[in-house]
N, CA, C and O atoms as a GROMACS GRO file, in nm:
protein
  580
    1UNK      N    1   4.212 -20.575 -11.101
    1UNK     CA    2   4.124 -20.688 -11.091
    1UNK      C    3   4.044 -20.677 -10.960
    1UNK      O    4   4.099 -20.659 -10.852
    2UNK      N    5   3.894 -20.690 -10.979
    2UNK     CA    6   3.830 -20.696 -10.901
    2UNK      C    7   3.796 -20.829 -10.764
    2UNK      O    8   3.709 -20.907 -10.803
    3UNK      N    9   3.840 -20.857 -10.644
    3UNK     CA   10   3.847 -20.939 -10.561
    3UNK      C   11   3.707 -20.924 -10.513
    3UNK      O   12   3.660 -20.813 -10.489
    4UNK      N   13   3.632 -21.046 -10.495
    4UNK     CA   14   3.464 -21.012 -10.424
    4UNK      C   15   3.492 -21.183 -10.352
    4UNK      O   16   3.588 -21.257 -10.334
    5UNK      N   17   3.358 -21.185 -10.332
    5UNK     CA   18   3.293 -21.323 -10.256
    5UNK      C   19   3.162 -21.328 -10.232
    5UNK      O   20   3.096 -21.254 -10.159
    6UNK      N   21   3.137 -21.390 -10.279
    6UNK     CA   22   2.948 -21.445 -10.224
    6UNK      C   23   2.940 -21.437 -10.093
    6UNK      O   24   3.038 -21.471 -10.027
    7UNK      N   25   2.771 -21.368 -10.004
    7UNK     CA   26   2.751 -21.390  -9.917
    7UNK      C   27   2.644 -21.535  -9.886
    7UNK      O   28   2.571 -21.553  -9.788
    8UNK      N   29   2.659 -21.599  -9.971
    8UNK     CA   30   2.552 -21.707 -10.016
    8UNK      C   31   2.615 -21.783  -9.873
    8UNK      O   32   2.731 -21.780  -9.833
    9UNK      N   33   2.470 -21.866  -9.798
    9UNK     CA   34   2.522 -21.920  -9.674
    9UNK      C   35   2.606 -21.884  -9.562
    9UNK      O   36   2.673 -21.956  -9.488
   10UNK      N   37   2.586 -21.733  -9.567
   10UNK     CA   38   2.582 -21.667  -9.452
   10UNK      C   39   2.502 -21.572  -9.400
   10UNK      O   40   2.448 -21.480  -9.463
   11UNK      N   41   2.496 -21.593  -9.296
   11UNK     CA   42   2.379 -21.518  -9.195
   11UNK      C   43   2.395 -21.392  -9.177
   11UNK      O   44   2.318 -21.305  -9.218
   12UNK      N   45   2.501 -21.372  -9.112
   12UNK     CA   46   2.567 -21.260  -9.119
   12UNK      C   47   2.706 -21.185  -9.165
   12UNK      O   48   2.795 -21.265  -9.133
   13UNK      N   49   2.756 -21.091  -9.214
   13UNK     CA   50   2.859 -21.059  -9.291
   13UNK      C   51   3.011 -21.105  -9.163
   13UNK      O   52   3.000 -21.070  -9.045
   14UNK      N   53   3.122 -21.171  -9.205
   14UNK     CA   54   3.240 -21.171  -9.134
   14UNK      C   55   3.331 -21.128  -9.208
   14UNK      O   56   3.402 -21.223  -9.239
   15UNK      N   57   3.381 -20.997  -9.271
   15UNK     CA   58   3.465 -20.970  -9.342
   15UNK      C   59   3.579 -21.000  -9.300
   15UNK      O   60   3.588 -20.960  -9.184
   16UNK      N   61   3.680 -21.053  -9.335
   16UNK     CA   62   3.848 -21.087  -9.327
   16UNK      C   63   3.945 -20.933  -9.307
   16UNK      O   64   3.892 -20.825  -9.334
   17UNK      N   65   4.030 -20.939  -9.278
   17UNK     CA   66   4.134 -20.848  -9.257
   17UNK      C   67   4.122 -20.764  -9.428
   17UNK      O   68   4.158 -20.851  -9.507
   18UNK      N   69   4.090 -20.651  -9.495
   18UNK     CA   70   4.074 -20.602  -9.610
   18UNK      C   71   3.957 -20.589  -9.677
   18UNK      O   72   3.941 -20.497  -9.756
   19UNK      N   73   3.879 -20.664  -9.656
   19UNK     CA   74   3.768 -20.694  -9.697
   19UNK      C   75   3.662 -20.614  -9.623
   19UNK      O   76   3.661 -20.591  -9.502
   20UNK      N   77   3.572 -20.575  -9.713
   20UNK     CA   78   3.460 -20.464  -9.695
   20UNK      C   79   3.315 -20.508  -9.699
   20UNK      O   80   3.299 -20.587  -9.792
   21UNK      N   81   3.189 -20.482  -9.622
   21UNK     CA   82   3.081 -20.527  -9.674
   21UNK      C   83   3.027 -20.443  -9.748
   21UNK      O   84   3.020 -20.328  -9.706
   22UNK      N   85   2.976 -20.473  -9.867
   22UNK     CA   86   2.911 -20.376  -9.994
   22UNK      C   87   2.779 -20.459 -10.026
   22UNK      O   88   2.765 -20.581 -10.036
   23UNK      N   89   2.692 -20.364 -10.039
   23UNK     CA   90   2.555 -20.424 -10.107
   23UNK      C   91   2.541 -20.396 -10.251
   23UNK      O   92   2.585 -20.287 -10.290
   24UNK      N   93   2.472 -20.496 -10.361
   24UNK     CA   94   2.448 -20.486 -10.470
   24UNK      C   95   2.386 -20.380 -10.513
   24UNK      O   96   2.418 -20.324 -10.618
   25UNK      N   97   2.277 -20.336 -10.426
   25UNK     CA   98   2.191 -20.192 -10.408
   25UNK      C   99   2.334 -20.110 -10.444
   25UNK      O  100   2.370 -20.121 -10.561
   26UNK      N  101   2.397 -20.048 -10.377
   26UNK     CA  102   2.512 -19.991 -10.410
   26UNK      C  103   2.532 -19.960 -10.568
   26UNK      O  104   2.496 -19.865 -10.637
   27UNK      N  105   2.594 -20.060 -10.592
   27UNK     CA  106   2.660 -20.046 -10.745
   27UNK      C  107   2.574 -20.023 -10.807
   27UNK      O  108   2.609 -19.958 -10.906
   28UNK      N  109   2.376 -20.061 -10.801
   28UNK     CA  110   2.314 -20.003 -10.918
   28UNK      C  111   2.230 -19.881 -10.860
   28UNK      O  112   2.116 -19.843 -10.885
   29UNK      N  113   2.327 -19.833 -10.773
   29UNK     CA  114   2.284 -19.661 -10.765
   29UNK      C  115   2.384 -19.579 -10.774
   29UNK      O  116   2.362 -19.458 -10.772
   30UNK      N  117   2.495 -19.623 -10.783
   30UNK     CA  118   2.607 -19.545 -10.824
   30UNK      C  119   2.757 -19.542 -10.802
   30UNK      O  120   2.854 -19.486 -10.853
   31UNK      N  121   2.728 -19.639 -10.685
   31UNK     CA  122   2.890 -19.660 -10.616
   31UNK      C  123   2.960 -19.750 -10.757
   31UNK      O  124   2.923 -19.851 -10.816
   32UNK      N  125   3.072 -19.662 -10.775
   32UNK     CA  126   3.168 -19.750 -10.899
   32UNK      C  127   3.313 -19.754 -10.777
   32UNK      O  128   3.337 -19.689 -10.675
   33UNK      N  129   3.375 -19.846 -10.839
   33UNK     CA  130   3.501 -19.892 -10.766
   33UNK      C  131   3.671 -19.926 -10.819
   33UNK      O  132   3.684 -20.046 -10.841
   34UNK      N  133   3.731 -19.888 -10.831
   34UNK     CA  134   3.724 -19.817 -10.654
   34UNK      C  135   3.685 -19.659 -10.655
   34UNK      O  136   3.679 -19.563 -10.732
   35UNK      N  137   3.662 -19.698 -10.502
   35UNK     CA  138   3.569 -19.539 -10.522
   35UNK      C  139   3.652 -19.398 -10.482
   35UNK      O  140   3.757 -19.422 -10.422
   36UNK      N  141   3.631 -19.278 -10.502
   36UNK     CA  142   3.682 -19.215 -10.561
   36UNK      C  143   3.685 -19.120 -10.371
   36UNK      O  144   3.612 -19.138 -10.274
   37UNK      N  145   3.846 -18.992 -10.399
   37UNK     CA  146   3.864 -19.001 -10.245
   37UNK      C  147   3.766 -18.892 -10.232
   37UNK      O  148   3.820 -18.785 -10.207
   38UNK      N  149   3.652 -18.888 -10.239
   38UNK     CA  150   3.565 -18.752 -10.200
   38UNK      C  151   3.492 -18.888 -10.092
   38UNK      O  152   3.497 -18.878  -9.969
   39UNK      N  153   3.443 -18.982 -10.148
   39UNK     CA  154   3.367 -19.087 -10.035
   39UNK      C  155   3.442 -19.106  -9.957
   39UNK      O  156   3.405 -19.084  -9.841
   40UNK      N  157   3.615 -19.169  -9.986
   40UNK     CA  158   3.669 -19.160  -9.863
   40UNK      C  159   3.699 -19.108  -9.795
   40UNK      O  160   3.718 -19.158  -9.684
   41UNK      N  161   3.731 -18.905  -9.832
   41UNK     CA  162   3.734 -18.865  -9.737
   41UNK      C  163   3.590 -18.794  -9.594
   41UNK      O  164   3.588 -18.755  -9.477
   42UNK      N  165   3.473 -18.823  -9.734
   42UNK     CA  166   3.369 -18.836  -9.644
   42UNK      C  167   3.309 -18.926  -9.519
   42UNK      O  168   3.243 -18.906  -9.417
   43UNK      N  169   3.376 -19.043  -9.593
   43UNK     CA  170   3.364 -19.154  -9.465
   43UNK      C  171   3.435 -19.134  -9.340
   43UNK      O  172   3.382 -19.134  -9.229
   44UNK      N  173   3.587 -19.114  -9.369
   44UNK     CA  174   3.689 -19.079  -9.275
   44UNK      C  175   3.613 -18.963  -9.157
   44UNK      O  176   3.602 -18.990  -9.038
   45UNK      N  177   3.562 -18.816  -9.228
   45UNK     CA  178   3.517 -18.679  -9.179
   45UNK      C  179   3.449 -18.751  -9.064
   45UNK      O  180   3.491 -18.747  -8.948
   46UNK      N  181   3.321 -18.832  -9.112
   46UNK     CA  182   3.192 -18.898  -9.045
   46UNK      C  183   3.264 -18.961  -8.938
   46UNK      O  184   3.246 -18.922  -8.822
   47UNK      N  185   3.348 -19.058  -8.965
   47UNK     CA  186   3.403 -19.163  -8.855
   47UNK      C  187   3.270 -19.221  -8.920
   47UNK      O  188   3.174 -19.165  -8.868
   48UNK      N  189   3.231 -19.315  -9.019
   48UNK     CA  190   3.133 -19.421  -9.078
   48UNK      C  191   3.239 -19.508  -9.174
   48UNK      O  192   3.356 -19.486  -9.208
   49UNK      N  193   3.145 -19.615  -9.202
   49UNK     CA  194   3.225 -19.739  -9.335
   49UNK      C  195   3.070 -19.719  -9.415
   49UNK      O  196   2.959 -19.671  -9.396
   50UNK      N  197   3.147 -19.788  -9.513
   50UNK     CA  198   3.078 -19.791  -9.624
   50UNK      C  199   2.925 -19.819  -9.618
   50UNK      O  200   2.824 -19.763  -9.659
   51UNK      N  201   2.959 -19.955  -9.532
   51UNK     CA  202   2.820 -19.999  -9.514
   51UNK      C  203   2.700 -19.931  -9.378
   51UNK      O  204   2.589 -19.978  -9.351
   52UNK      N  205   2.746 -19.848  -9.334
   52UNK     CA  206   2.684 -19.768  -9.309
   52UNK      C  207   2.554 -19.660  -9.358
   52UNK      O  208   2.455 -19.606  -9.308
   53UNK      N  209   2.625 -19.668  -9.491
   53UNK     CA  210   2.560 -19.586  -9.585
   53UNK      C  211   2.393 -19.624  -9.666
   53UNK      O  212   2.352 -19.734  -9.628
   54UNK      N  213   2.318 -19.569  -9.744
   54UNK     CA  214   2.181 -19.595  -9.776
   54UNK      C  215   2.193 -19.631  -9.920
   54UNK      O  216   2.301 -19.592  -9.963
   55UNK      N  217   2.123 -19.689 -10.006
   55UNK     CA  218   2.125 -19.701 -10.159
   55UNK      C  219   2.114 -19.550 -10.157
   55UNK      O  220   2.214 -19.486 -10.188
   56UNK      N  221   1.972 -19.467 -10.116
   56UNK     CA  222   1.951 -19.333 -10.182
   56UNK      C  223   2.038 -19.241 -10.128
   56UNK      O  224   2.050 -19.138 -10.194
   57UNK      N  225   2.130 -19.251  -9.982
   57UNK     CA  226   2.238 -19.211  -9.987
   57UNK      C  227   2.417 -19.185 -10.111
   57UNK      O  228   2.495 -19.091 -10.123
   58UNK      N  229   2.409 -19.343 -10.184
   58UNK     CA  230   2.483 -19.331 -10.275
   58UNK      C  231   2.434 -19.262 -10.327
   58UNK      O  232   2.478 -19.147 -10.325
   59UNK      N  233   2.313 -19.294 -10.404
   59UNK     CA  234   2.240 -19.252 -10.531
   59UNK      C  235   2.280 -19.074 -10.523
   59UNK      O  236   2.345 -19.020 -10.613
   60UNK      N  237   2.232 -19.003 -10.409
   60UNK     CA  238   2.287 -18.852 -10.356
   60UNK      C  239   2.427 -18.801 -10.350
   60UNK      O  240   2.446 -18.681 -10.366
   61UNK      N  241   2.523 -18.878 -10.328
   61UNK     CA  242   2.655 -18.842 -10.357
   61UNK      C  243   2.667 -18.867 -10.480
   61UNK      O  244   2.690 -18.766 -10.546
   62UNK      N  245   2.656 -19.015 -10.570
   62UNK     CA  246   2.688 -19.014 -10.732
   62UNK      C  247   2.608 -18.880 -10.814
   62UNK      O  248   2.644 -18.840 -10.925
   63UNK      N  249   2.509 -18.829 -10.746
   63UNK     CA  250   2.450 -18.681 -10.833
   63UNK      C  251   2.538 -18.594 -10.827
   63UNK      O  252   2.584 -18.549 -10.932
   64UNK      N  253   2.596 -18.538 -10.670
   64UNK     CA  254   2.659 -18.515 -10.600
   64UNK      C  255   2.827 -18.482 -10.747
   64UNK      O  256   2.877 -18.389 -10.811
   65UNK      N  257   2.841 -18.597 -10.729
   65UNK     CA  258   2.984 -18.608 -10.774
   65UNK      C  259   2.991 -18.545 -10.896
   65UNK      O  260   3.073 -18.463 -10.938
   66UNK      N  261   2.872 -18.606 -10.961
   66UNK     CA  262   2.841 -18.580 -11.108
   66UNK      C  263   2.831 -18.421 -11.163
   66UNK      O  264   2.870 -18.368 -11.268
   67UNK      N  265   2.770 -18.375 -11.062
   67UNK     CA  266   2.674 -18.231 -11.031
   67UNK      C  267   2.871 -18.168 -11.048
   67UNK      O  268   2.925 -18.121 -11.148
   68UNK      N  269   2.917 -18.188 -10.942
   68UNK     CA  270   3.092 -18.087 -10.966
   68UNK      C  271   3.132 -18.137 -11.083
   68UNK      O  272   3.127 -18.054 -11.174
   69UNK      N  273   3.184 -18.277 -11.124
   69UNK     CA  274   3.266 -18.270 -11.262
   69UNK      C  275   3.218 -18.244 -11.354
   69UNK      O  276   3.271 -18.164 -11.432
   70UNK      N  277   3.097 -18.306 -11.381
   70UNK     CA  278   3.037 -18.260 -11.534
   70UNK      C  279   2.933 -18.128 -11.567
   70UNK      O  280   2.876 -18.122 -11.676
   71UNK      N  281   2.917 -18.034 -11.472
   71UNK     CA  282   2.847 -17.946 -11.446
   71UNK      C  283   2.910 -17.861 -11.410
   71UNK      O  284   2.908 -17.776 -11.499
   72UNK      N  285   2.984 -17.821 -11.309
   72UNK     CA  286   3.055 -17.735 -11.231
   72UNK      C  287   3.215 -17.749 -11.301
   72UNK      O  288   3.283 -17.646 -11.297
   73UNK      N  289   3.275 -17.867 -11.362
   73UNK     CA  290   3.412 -17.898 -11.393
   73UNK      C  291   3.520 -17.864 -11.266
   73UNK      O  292   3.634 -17.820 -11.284
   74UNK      N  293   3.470 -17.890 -11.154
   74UNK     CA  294   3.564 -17.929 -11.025
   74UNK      C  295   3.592 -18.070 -11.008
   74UNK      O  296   3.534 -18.156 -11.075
   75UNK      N  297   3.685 -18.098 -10.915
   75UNK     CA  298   3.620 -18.179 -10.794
   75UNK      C  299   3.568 -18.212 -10.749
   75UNK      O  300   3.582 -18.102 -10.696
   76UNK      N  301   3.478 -18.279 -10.678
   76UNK     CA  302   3.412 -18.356 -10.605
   76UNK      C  303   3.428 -18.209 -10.436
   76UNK      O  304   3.533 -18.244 -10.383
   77UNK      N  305   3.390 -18.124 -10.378
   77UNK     CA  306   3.424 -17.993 -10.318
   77UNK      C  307   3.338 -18.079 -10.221
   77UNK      O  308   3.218 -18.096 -10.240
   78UNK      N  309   3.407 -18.135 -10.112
   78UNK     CA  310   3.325 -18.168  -9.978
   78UNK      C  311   3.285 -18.044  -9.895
   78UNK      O  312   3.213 -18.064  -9.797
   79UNK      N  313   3.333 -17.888  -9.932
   79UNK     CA  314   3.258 -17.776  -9.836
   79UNK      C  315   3.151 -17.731  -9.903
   79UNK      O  316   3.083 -17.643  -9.851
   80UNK      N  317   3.111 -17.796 -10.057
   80UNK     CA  318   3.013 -17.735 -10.098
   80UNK      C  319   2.885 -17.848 -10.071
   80UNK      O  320   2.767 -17.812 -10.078
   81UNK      N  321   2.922 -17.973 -10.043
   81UNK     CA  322   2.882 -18.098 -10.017
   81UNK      C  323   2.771 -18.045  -9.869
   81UNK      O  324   2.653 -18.061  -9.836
   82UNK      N  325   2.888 -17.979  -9.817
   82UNK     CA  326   2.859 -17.963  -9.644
   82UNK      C  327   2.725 -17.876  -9.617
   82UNK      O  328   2.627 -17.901  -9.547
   83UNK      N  329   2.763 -17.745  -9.712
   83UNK     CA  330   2.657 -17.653  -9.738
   83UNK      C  331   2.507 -17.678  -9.789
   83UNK      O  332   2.410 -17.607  -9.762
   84UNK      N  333   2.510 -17.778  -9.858
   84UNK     CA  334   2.375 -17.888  -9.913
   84UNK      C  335   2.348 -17.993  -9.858
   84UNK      O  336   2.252 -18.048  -9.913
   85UNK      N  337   2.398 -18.059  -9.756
   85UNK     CA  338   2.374 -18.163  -9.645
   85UNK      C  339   2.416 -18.166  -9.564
   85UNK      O  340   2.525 -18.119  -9.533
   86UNK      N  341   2.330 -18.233  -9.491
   86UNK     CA  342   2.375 -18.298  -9.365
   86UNK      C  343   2.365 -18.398  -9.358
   86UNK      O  344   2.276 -18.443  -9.428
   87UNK      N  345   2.455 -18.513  -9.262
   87UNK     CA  346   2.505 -18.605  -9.251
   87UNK      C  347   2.378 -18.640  -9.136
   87UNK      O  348   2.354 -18.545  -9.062
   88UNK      N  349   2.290 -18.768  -9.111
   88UNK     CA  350   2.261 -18.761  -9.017
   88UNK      C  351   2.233 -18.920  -8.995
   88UNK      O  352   2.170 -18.992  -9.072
   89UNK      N  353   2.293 -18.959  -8.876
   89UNK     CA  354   2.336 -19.078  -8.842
   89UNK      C  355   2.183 -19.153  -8.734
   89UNK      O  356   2.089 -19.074  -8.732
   90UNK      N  357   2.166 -19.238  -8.683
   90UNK     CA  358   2.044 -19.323  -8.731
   90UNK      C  359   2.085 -19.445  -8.615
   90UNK      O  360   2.185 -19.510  -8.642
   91UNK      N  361   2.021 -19.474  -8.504
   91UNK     CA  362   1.949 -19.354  -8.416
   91UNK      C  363   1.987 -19.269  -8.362
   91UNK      O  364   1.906 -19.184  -8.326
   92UNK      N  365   2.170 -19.247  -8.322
   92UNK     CA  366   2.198 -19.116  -8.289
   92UNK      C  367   2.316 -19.126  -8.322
   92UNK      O  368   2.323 -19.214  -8.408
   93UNK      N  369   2.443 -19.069  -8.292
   93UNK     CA  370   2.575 -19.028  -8.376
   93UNK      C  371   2.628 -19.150  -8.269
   93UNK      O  372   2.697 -19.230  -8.331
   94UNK      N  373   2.615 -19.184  -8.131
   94UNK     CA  374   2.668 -19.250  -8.037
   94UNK      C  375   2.643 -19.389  -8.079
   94UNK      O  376   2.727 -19.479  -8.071
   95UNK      N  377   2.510 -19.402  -8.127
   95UNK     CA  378   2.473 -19.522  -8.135
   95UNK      C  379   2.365 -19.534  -8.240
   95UNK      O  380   2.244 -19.513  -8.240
   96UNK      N  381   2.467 -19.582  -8.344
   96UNK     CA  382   2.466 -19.558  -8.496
   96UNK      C  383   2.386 -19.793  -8.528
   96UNK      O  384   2.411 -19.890  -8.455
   97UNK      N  385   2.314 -19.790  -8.636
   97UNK     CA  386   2.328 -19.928  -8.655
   97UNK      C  387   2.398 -19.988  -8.706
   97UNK      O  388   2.515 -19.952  -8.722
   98UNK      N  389   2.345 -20.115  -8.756
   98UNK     CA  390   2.504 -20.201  -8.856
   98UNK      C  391   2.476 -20.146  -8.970
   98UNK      O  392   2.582 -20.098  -9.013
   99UNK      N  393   2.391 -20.127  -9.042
   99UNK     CA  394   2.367 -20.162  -9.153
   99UNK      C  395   2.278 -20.010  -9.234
   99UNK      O  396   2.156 -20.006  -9.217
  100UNK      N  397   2.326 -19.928  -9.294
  100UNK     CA  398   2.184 -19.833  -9.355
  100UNK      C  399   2.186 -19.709  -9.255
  100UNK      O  400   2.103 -19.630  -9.300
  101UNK      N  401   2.238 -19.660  -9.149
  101UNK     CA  402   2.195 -19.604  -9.058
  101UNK      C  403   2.256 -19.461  -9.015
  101UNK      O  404   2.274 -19.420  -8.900
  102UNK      N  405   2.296 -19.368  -9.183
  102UNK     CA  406   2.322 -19.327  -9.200
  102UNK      C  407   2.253 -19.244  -9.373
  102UNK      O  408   2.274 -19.280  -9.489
  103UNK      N  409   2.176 -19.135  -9.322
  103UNK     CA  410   2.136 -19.074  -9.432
  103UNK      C  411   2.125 -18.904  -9.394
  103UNK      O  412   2.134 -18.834  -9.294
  104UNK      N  413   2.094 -18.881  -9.575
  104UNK     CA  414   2.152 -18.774  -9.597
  104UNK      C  415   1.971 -18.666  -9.552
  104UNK      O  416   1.860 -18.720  -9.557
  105UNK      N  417   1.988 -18.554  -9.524
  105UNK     CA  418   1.888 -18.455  -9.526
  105UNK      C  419   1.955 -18.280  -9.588
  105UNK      O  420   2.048 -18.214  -9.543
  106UNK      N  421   1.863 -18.250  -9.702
  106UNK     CA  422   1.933 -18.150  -9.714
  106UNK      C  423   1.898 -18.014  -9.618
  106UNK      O  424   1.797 -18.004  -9.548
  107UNK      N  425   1.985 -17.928  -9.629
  107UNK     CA  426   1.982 -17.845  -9.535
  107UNK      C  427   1.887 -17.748  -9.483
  107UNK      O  428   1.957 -17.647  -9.490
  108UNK      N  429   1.780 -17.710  -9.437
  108UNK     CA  430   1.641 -17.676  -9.418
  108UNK      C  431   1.687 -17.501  -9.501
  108UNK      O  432   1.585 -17.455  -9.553
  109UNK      N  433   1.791 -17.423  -9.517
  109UNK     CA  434   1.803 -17.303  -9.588
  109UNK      C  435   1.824 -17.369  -9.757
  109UNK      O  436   1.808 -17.283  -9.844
  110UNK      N  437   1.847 -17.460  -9.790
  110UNK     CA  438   1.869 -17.520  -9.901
  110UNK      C  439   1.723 -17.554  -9.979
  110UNK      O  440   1.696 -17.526 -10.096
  111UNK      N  441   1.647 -17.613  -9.893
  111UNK     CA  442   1.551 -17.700  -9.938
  111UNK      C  443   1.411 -17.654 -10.020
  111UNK      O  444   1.330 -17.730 -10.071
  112UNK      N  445   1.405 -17.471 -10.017
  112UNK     CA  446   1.295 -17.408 -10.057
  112UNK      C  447   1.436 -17.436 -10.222
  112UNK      O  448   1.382 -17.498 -10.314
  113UNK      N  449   1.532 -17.411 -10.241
  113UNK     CA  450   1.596 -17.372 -10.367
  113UNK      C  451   1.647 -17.476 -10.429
  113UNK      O  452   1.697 -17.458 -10.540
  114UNK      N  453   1.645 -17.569 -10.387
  114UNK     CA  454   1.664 -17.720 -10.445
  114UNK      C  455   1.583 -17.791 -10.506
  114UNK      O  456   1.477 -17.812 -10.446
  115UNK      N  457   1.602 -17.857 -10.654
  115UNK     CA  458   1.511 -17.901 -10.704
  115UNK      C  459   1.446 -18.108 -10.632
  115UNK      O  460   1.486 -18.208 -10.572
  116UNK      N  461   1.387 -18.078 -10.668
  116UNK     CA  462   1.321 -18.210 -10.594
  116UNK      C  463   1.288 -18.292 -10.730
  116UNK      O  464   1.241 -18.262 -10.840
  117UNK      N  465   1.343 -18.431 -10.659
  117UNK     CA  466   1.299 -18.537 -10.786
  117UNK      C  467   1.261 -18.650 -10.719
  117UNK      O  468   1.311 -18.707 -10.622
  118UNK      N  469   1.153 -18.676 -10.794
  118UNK     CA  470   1.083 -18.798 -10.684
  118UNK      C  471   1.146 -18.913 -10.650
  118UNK      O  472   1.241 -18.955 -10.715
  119UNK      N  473   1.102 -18.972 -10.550
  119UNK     CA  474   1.147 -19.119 -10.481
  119UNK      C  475   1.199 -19.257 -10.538
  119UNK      O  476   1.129 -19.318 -10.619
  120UNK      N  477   1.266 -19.286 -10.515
  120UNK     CA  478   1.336 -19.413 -10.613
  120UNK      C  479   1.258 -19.521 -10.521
  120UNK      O  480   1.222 -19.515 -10.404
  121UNK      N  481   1.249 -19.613 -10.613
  121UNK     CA  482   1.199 -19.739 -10.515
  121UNK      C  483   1.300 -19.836 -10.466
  121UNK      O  484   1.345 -19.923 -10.541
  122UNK      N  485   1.328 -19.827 -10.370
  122UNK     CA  486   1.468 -19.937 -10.301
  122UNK      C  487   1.382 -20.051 -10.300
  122UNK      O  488   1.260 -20.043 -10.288
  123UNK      N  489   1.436 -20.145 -10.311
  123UNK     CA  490   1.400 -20.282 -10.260
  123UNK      C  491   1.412 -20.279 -10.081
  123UNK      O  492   1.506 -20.247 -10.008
  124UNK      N  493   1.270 -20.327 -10.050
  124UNK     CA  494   1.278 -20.338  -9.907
  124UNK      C  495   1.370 -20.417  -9.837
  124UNK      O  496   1.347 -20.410  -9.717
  125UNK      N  497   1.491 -20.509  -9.872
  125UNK     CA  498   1.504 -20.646  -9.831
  125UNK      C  499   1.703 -20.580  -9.918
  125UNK      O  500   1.797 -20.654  -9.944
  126UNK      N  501   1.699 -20.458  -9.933
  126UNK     CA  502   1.813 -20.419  -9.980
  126UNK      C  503   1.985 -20.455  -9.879
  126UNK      O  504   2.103 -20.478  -9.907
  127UNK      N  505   1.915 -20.443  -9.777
  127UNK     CA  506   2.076 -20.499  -9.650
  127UNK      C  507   2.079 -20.639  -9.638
  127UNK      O  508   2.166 -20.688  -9.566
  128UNK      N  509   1.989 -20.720  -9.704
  128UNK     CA  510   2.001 -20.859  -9.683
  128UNK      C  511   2.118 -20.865  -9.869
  128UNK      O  512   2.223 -20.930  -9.869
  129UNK      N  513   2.089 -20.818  -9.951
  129UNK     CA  514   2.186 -20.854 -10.062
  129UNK      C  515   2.305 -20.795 -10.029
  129UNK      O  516   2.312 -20.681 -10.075
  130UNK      N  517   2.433 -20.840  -9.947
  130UNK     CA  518   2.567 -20.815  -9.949
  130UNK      C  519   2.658 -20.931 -10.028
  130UNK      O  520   2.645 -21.042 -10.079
  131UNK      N  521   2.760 -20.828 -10.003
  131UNK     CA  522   2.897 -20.948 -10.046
  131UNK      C  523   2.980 -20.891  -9.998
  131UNK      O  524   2.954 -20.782  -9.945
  132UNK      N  525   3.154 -20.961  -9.998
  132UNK     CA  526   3.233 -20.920  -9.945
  132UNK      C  527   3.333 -20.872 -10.066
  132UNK      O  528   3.365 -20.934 -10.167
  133UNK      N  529   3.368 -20.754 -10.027
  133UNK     CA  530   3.478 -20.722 -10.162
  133UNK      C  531   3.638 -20.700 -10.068
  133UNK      O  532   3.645 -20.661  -9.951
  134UNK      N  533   3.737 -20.730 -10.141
  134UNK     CA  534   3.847 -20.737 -10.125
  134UNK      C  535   3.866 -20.604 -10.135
  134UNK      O  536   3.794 -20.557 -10.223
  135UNK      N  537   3.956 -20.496 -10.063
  135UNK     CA  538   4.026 -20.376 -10.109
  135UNK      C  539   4.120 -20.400 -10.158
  135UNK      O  540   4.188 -20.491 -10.112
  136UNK      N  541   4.164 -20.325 -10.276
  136UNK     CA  542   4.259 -20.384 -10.327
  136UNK      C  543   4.379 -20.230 -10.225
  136UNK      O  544   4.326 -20.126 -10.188
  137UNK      N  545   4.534 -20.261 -10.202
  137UNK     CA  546   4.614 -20.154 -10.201
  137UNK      C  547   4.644 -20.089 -10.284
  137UNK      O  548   4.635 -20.114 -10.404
  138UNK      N  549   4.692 -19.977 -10.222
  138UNK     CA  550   4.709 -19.896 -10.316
  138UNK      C  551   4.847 -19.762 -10.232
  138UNK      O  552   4.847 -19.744 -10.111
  139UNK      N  553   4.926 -19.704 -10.306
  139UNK     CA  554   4.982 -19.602 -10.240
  139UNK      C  555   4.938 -19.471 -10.147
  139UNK      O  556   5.006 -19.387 -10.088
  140UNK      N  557   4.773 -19.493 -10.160
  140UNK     CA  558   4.706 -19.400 -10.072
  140UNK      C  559   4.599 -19.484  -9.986
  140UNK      O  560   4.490 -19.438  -9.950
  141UNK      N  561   4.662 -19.659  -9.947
  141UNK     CA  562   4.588 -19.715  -9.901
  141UNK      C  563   4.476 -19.791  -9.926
  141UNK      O  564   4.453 -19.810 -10.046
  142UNK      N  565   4.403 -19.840  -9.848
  142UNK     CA  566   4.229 -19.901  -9.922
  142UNK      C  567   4.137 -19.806  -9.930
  142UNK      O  568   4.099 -19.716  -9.856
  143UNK      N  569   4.111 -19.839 -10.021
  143UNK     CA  570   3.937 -19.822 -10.121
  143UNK      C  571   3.890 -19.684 -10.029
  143UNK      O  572   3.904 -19.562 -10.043
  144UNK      N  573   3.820 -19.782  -9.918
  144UNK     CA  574   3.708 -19.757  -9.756
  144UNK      C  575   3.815 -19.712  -9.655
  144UNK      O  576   3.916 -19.780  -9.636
  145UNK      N  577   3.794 -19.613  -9.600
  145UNK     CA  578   3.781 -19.563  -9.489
  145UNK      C  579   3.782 -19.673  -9.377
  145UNK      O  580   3.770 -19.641  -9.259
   0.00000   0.00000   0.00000
């Protein structure tokens, strides 16, 4: 069972002890839940949370994910992940923002052999739609990183 909460009449996010901030952007680019441990152990690698992350950032790992199981029939292979991106944090690794400030660039030896697909349109106003989701436990812990 899924645990959430409206951010309706709040200004800014105060998540509770478990509780995560997630944007709606999210789920309709690909984040499904709970999410699966290639994000968490990507988050963990980074030292980032969830909300750190970009819609077209998800949108790039759910290809990502998709690209190994249903294509490749692996895993989710974070060294092959590594080899096709880079992680690059927003304005610098020290001093990262709240919200979005974390995206992906692929790797400049990658980028002549990679296919390109055009631009998704995010909603400009995408970090203002949050909510709070509950992690649920689990024997390997919460959800998020």
């Amino acid at each position: 069972m899924v645990h959430w909460r409206s951010s309706i009449g709040e200004s800014s996010p105060s998540p509770k002890d478990s509780e995560v901030v997630l944007f709606s952007s999210f789920l309709k680019h690909g984040l499904a839940l709970p999410a699966c441990d290639f994000l968490r152990e990507l988050l963990y690698y980074y030292g980032i949370q969830i909300h750190h992350l970009t819609p077209e950032l998800i949108l790039h790992l759910s290809v990502f994910v998709h690209l190994c199981e249903a294509f490749l029939g692996i895993e989710p292979h974070f060294e092959l992940f590594q080899r096709l991106y880079s992680l690059v944090p927003h304005p610098s690794k020290n001093e990262m923002g709240s919200f979005g400030c974390a995206r992906l660039e692929l790797r400049s030896e990658i980028t002549e052999k990679y296919l390109e697909w055009p631009r998704i349109h995010i909603d400009p106003l995408w970090s203002s739609q949050w909510f709070l989701y509950a992690q649920p436990s689990s024997k390997f812990g919460q959800v998020f990183c």
